[in-house]
Backbone bond lengths (Angstrom), bond angles and torsions (degrees), N, CA, C in turn:
res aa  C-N    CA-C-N  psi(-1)  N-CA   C-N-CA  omega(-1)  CA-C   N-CA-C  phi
1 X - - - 1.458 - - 1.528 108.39 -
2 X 1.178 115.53 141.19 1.711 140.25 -172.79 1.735 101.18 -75.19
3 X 1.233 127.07 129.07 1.464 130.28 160.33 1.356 110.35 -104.35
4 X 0.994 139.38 127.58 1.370 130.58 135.56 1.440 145.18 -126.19
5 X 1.471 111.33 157.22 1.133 123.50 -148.12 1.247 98.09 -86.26
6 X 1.822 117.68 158.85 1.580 96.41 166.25 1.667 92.25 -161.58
7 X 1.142 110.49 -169.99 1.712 134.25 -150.76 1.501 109.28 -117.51
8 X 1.241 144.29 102.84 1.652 109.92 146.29 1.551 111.91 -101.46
9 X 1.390 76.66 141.71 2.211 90.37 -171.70 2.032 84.34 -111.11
10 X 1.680 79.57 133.16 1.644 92.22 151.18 1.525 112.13 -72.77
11 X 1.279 125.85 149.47 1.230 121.11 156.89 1.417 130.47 -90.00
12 X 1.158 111.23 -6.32 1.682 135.61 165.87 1.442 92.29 -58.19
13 X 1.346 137.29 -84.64 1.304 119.79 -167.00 1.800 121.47 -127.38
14 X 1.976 102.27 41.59 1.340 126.42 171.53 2.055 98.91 41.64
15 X 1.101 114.24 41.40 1.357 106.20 164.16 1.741 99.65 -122.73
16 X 1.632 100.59 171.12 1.520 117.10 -164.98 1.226 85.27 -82.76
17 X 1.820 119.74 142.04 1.316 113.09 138.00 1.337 127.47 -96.13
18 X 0.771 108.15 -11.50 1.692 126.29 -162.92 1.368 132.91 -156.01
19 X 1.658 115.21 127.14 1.612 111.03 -151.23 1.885 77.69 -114.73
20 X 1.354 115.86 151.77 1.196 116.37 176.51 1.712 106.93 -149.42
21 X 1.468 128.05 178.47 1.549 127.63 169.07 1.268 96.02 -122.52
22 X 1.278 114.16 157.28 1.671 109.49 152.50 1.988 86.58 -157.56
23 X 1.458 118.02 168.59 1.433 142.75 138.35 1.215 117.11 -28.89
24 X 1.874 114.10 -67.01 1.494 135.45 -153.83 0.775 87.30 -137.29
25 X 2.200 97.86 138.82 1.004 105.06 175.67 1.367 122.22 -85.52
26 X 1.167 106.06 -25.19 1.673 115.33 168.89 1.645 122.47 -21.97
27 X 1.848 89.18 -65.14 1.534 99.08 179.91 1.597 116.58 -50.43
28 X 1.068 139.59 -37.99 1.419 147.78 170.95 1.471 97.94 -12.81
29 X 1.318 127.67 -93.46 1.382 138.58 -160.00 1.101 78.78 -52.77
30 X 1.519 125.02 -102.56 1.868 152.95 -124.03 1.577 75.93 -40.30
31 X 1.075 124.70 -73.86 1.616 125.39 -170.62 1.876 128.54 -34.66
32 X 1.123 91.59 -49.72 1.744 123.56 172.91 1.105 102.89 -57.27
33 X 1.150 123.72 -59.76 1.919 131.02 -115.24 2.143 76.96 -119.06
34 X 1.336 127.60 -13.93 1.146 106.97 173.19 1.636 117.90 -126.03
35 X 1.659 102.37 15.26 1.552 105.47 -172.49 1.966 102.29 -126.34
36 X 1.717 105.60 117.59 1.209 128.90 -128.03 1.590 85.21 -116.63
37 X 1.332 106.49 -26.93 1.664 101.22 -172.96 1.498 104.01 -94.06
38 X 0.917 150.89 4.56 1.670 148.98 143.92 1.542 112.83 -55.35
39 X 1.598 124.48 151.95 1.319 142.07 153.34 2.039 97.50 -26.48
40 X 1.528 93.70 -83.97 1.621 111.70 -176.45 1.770 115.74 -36.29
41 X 1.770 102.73 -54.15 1.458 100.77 171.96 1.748 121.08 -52.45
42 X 1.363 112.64 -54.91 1.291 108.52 176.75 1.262 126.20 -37.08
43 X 1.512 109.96 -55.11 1.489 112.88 171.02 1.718 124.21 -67.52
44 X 1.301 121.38 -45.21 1.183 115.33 131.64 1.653 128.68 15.24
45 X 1.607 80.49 -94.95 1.945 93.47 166.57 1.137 102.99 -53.87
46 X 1.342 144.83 -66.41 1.392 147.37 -146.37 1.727 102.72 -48.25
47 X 1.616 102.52 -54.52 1.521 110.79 -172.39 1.127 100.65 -62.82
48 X 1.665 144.32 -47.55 1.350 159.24 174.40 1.594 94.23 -26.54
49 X 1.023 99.00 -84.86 1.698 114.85 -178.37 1.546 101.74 -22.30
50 X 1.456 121.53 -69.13 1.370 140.95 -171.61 1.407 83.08 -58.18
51 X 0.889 169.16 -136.66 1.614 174.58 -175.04 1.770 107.82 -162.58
52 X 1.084 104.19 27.99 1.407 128.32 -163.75 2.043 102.34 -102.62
53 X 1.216 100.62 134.08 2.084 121.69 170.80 1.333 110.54 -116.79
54 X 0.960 123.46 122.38 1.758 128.96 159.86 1.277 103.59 -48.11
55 X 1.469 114.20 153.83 1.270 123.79 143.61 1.225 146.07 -92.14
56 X 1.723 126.05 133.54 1.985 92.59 -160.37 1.211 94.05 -114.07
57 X 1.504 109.39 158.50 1.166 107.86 177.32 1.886 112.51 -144.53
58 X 1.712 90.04 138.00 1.430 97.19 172.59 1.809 131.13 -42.89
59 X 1.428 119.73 92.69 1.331 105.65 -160.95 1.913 104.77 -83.92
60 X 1.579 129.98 -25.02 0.913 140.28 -126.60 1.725 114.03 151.09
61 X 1.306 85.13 138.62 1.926 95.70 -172.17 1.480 78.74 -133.76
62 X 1.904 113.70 146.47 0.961 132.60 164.48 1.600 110.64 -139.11
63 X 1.364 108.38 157.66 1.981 122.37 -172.68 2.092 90.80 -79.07
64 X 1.057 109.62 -62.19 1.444 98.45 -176.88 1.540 130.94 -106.34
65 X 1.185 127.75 167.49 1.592 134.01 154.60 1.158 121.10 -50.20
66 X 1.262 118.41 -38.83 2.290 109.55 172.58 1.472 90.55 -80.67
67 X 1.174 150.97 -19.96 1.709 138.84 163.03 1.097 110.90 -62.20
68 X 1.547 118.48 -44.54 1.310 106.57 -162.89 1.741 128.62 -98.42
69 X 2.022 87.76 -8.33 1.820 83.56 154.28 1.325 119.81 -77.54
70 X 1.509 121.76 -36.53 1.529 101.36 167.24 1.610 117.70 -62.44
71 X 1.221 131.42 -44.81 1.057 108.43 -151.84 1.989 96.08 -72.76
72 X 1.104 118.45 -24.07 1.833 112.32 162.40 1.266 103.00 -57.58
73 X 1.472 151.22 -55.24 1.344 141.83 173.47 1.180 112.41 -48.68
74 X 1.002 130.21 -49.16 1.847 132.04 -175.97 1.339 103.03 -55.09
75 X 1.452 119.11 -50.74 1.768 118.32 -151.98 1.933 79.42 -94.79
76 X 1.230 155.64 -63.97 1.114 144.91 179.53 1.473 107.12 -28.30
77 X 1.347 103.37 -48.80 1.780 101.42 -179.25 1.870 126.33 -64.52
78 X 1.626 83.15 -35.94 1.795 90.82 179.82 1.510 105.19 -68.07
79 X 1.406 116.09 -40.23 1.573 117.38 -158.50 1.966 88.93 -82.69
80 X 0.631 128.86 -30.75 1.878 130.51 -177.79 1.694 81.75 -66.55
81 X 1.040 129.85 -106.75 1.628 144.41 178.35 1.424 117.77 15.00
82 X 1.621 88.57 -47.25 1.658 111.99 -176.06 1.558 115.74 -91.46
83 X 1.007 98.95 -29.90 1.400 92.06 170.52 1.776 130.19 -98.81
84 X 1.436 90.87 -10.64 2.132 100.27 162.19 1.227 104.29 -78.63
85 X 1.728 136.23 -20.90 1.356 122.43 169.54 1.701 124.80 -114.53
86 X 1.540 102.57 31.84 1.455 111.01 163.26 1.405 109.03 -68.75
87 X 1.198 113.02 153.43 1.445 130.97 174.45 0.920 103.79 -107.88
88 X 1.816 119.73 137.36 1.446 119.68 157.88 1.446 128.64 -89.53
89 X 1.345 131.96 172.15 1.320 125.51 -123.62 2.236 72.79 -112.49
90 X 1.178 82.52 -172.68 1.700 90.88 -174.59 2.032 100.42 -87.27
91 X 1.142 97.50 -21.11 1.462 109.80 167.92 1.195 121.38 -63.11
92 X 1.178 132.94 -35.47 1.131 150.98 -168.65 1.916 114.60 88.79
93 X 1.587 103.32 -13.71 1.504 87.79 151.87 1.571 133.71 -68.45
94 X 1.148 102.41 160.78 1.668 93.61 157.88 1.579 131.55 -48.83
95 X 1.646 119.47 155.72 1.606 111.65 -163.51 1.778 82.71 -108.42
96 X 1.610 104.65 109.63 1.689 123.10 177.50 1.079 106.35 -105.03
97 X 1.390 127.76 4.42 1.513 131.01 -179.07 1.494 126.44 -82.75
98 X 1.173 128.96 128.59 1.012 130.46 -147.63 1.207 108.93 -155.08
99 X 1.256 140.60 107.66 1.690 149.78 -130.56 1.985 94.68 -99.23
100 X 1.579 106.89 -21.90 1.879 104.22 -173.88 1.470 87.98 -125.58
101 X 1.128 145.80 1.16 1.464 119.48 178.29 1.953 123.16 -103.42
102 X 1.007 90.64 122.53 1.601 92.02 166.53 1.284 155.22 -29.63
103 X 0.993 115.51 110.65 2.024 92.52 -171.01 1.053 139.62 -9.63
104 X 2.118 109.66 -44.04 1.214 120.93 -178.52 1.178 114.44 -90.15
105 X 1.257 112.88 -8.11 1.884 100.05 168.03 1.707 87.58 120.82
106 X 1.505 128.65 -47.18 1.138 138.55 173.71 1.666 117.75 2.20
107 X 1.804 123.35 -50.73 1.058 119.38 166.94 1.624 115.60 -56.20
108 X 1.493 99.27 -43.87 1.882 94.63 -169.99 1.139 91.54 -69.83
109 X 1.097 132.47 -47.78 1.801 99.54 -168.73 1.186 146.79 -57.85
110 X 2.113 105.39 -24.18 1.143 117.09 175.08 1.534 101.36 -81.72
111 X 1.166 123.73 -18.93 1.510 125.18 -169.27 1.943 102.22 -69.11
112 X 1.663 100.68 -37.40 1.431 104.39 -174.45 1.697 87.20 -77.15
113 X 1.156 129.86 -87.17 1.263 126.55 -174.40 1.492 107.78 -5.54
114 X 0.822 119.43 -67.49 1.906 119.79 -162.10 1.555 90.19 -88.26
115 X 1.368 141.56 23.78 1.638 120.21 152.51 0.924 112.72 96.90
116 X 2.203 125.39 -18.25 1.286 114.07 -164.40 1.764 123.95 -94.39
117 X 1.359 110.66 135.10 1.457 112.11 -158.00 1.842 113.64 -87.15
118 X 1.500 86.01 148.13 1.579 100.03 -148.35 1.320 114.02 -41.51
119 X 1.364 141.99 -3.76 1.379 146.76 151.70 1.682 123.53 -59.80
120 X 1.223 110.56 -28.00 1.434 121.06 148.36 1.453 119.23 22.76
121 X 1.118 170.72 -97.70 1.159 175.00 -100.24 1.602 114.46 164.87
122 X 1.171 97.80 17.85 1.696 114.75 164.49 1.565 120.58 -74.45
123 X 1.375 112.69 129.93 1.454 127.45 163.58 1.674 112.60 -32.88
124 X 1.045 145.72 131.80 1.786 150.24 153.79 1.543 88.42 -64.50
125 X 1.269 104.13 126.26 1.521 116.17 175.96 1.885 106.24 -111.37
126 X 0.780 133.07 163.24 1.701 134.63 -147.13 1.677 86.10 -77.40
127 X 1.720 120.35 -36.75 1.742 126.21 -169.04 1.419 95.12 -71.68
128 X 1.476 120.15 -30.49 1.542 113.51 -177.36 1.231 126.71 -62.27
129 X 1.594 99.67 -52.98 1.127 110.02 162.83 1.777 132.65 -65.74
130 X 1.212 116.90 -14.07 1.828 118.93 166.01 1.575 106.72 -87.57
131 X 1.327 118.04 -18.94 1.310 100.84 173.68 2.033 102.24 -92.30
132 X 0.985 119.99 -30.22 1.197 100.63 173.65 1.592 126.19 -74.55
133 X 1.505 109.95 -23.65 2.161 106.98 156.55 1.662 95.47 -57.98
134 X 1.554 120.17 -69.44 1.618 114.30 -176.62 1.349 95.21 -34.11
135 X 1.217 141.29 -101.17 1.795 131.20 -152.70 1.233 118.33 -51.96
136 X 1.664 122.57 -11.01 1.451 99.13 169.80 1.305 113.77 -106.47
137 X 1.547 131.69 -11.51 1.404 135.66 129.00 1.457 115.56 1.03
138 X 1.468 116.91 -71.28 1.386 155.12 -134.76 1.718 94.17 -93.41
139 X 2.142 95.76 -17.66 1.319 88.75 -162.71 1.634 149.07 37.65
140 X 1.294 97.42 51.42 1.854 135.05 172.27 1.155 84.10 -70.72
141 X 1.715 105.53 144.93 1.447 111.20 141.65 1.740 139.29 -38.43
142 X 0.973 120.66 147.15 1.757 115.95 167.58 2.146 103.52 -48.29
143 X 1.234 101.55 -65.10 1.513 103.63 172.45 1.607 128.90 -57.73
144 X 1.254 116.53 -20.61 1.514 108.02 163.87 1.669 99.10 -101.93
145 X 1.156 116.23 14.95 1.030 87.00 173.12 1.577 106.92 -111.67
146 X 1.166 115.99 -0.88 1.763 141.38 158.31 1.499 109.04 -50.19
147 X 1.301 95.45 -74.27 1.264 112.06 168.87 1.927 128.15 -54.04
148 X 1.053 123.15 -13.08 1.405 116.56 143.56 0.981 113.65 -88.72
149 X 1.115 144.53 -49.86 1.664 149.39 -171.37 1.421 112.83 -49.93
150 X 1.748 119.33 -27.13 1.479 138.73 -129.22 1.441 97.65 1.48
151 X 1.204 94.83 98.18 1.748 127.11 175.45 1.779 105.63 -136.27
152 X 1.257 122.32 178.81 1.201 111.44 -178.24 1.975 93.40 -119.57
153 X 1.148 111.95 137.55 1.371 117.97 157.39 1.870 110.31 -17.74
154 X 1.143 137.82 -65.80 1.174 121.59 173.93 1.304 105.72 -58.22
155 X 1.341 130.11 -68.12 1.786 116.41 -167.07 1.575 109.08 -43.77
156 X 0.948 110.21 -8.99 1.592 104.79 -171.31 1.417 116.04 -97.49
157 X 1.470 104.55 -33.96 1.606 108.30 164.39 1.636 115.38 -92.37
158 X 1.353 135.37 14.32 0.996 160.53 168.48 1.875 92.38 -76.38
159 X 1.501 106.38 -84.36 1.120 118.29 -152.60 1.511 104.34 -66.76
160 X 1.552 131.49 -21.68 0.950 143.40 -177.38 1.703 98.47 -59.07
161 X 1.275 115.53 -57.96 1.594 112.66 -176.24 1.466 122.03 -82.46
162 X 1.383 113.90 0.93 0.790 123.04 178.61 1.793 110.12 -77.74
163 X 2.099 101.72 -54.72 1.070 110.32 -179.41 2.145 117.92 -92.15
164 X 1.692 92.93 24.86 1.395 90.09 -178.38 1.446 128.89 68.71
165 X 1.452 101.81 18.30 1.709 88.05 -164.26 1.532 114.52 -107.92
């Protein structure tokens, strides 16, 4: 039997709130969209109210159940990760800007689909670069040090020779 993984994105500010499994895909919404006592349901309602629907999205299909609680732990973990080190905008909204992604979100998804982490085709900003001399100072791995940055292992040894460090 098929698992799959999936996404709900607010559309207020095209990020995931919620990583979930199910069998069917059907059940996803009908399930969601009418259960009020969960984290996910509340907000749910909240968007409801706003006249507002999440979007779900296919994160991952797996053959078994011990695959498919990790692979829900993995993507719960990336989307948590990513969102304790968003920056807010000088506005005081969130920074949703994104120089290759689409209105509909369409880039992030293929970007999540293919593995690549939300730094992706992002500018090195002067803080990026002092925390990455600080972590290799600190002598971190190249990969944890990806993994704070959410950079990918090449951008990181890229930028390393770039900035000499």
């Amino acid at each position: 039997m098929q698992y799959l993984i999936y996404g709900m994105i607010d559309p207020r500010d095209d990020r995931v709130f919620y990583v979930g499994r199910s069998q069917q895909a059907a059940q996803w919404k009908a399930y969601h969209l009418q259960d009020a006592d969960t984290p996910a349901g509340l907000r749910l309602h909240a968007l409801q109210s706003l006249g507002l629907l999440p979007r779900f999205v296919l994160l991952e299909a797996v053959r078994d159940l011990e695959t498919a609680v990790v692979a829900e732990m993995f993507w719960s973990e990336i989307f948590r990760m990513r969102a304790a080190r968003r920056k807010p905008a000088t506005d005081g909204r969130s920074d949703l800007t994104h120089p290759r992604r689409a209105p509909d979100g369409s880039s992030t998804i293929k970007r999540l689909r293919l593995g690549k982490p939300e730094g992706h085709w992002s500018r090195w900003e002067p803080d990026d670069d002092a925390a990455l001399r600080r972590m290799r100072a600190q002598q971190l791995s190249v990969p944890v040090i990806a993994a704070h940055l959410n950079r990918s292992v090449g951008a990181i040894k890229a930028r390393l020779r770039i900035i000499k460090a």
